[in-house]
C-alpha positions in Angstrom: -38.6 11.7 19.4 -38.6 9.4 16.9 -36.0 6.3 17.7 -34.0 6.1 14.7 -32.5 8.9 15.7 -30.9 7.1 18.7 -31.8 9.6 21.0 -33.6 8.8 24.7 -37.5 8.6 24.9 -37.2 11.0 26.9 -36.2 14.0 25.2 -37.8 17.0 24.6 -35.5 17.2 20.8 -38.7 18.1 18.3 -38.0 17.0 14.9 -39.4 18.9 12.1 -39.6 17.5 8.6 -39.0 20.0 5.5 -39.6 19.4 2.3 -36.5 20.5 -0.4 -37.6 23.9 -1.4 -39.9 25.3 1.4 -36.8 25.6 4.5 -37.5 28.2 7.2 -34.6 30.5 7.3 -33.2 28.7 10.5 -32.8 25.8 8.5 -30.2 27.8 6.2 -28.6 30.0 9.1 -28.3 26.2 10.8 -26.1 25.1 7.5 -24.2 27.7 6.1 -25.1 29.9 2.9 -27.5 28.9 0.6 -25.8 26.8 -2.2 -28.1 24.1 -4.6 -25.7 23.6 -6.5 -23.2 22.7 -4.0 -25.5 19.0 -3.7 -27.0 18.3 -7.1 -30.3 19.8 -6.5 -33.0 18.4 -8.8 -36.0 20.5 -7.8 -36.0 21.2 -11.5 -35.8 17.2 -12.8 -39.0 16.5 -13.8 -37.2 12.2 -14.2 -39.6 10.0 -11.6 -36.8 8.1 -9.4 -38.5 4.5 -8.5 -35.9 2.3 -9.5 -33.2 0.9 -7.6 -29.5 1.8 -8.0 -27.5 -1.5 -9.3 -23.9 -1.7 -9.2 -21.4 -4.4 -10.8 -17.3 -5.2 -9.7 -15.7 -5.9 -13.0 -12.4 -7.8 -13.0 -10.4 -10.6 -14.1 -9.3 -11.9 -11.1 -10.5 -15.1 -12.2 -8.4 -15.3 -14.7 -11.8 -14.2 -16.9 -13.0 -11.3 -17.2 -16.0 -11.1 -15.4 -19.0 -8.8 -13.6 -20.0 -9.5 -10.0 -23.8 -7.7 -9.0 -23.0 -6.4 -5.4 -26.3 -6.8 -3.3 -26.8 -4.0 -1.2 -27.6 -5.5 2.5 -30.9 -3.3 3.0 -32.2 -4.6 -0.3 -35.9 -6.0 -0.6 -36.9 -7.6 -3.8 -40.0 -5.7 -5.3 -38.9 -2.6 -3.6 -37.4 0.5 -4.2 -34.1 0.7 -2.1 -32.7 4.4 -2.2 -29.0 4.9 -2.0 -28.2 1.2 -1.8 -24.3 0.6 -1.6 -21.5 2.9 1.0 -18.2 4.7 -0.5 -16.3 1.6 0.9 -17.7 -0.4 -1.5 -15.7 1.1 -4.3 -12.9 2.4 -2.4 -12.4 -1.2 0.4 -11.3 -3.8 -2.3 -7.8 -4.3 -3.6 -6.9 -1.4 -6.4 -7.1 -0.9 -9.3 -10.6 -1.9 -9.4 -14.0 -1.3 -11.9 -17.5 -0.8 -11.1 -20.4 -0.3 -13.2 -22.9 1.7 -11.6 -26.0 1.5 -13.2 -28.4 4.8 -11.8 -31.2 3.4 -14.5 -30.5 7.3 -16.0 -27.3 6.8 -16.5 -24.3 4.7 -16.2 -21.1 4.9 -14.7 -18.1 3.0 -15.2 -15.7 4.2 -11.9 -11.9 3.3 -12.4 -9.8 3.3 -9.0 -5.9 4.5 -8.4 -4.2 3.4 -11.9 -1.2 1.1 -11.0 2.6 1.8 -10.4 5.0 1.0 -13.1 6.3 -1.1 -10.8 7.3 -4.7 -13.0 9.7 -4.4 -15.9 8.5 -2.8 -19.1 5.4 -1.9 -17.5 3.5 -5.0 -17.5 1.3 -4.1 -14.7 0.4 -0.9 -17.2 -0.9 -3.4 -20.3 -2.8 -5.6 -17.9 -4.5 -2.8 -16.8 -5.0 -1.2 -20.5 -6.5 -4.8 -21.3 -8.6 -5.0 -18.1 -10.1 -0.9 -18.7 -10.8 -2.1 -22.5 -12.7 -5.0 -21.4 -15.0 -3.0 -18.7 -15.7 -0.2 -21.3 -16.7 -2.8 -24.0 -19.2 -4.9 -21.2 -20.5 -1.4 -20.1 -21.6 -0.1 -23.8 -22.9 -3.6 -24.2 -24.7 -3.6 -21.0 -26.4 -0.1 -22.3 -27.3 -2.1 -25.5 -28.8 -4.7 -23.8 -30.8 -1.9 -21.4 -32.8 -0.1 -24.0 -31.5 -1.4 -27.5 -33.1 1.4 -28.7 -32.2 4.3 -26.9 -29.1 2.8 -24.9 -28.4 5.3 -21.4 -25.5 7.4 -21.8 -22.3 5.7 -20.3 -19.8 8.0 -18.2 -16.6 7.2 -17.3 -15.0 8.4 -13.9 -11.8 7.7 -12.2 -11.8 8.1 -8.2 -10.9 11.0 -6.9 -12.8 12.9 -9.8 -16.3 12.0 -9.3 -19.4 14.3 -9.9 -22.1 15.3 -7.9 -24.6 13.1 -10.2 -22.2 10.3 -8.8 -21.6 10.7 -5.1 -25.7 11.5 -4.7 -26.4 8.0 -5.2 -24.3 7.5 -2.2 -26.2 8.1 1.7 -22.5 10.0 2.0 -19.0 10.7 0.2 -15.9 11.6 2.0 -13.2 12.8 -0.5 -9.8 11.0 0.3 -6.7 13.2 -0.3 -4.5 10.6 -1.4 -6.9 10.0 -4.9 -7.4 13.9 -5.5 -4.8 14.8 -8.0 -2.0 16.5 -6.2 -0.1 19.9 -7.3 1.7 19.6 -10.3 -0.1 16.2 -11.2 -2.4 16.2 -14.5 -6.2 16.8 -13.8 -8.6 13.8 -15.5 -11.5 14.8 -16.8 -14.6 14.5 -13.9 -17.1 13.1 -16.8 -16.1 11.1 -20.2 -17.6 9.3 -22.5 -17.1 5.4 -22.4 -17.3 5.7 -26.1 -14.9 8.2 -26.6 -12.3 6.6 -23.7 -12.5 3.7 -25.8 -12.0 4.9 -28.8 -8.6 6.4 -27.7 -7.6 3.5 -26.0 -7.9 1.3 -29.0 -6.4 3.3 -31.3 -4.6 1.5 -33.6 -1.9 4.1 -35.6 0.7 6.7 -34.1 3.1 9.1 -35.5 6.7 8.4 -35.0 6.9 11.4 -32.3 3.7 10.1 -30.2 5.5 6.7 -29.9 9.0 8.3 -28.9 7.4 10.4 -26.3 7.1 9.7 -22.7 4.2 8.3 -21.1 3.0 6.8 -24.4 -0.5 6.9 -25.2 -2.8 5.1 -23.1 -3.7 1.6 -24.5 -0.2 1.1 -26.6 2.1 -1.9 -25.8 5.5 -0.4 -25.1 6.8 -4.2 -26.3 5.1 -3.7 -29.5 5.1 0.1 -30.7 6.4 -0.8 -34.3 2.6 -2.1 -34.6 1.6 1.6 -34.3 3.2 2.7 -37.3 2.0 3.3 -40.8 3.3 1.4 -43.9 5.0 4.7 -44.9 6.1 5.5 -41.0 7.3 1.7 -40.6 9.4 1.7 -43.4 10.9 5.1 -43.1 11.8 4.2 -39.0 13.3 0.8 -39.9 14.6 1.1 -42.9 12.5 -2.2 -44.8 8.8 -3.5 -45.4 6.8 -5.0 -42.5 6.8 -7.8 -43.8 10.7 -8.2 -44.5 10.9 -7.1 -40.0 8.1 -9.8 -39.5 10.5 -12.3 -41.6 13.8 -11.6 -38.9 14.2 -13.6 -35.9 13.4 -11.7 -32.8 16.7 -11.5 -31.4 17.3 -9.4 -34.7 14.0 -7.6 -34.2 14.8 -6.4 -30.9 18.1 -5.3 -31.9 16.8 -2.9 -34.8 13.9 -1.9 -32.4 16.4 -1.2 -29.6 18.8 1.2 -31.7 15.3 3.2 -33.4 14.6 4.1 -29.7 10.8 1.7 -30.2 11.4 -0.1 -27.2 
């Protein structure tokens, strides 16, 4: 009996090893129901996997915004390390948090549990707008700097959300029901593009009705939503020219902002 398995020397336990794609029967009445797709199967990916997973905390704890290589603790320089980091390495630090995972195929930008609007005027919310724009922008530029010519596709993921092609380059995944959208709650996307995300995070104009709805867009600065408008939208709202608003001190700003419902 072979002793990684942590059995005694002594026992008579036979271990059979079975290739993916040739198990007996009892190997399938053992499990459940045949299901590939239930684990990612890639008996059909003809992509050679002799690289080692990398993964990267991205914060600004710092006070600068910053990426940290995590060093998985079974890693061996000039070798191939399979399935290098745990769960708890995403899910064990304080959240929100940011990882680039790179899978050398692909790569993954995982967001944890977005934060509370707990502090006034949601200040927690536009740190962690500025933070998510900051991780997407490294990640694309990481891609760049990967293949400049043909860049990997970047995916991002939030926790509670994450796809097979994620969780496989984990030895396991336990899904925790506090980060799986509840009843009632909206459902995020499993896979999007970085380049899309960011996109719509920077965007830079609104109508008048996006910017009087509740939850504003992602990425807009509820202190600053007269920014959003058009020329045409600006004037209409608050009655003069940008520039003529940018002229009044901001006690009068405020004011005018306060009684056109933009704040």
């Amino acid at each position: 009996c072979p002793p990684e398995l942590g059995l005694s020397s002594s026992s008579s336990l036979k271990v059979q090893e079975v290739e993916e794609g040739s198990e007996p029967v009892e190997f399938w009445d053992a499990l459940g129901p045949l299901d590939r797709k239930a684990y990612d199967c890639m008996l059909q990916d003809p992509g050679k996997y002799n690289f080692t997973p990398r993964l990267f905390r991205l914060g600004a704890s710092t006070g600068v915004f910053e990426g940290e290589e995590i060093l998985g603790p079974a890693r061996v320089i000039g070798m191939v390390t399979p399935m290098p980091f745990l769960q708890e390495n995403l899910y064990s630090v304080p959240q929100p948090a940011q990882f680039l995972l790179d899978n050398h195929l692909e790569v993954y930008l995982w967001q944890g549990e977005e934060p509370g609007e707990v502090e006034p005027l949601g200040s927690a919310r536009i740190r962690w707008d500025s933070e998510r724009k900051c991780a997407m922008e490294t990640v694309l530029q990481y891609c760049r700097e990967k293949n400049s010519r043909r860049p990997p596709q970047a995916y991002l993921i939030h926790a509670g959300t994450e796809p097979l092609t994620f969780t496989n380059v984990f030895p396991r995944w336990e899904w925790d029901p506090k980060t799986r959208p509840q009843q009632g709650e909206p459902v995020r996307s499993k896979v999007v593009l970085v380049r899309d995300a960011l996109a719509r995070l920077t965007k830079a104009q609104y109508s008048v009705e996006e910017l009087l709805r509740q939850p504003l867009p992602q990425g807009v600065d509820p202190l600053r939503l007269e920014t959003y408008l058009s020329d045409l939208d600006f004037q209409r709202v608050l009655a003069m020219k940008r520039e003529e608003f940018n002229s009044l001190p901001d006690c009068k700003q405020l004011s005018l902002k306060k009684s056109k419902g933009l704040i």
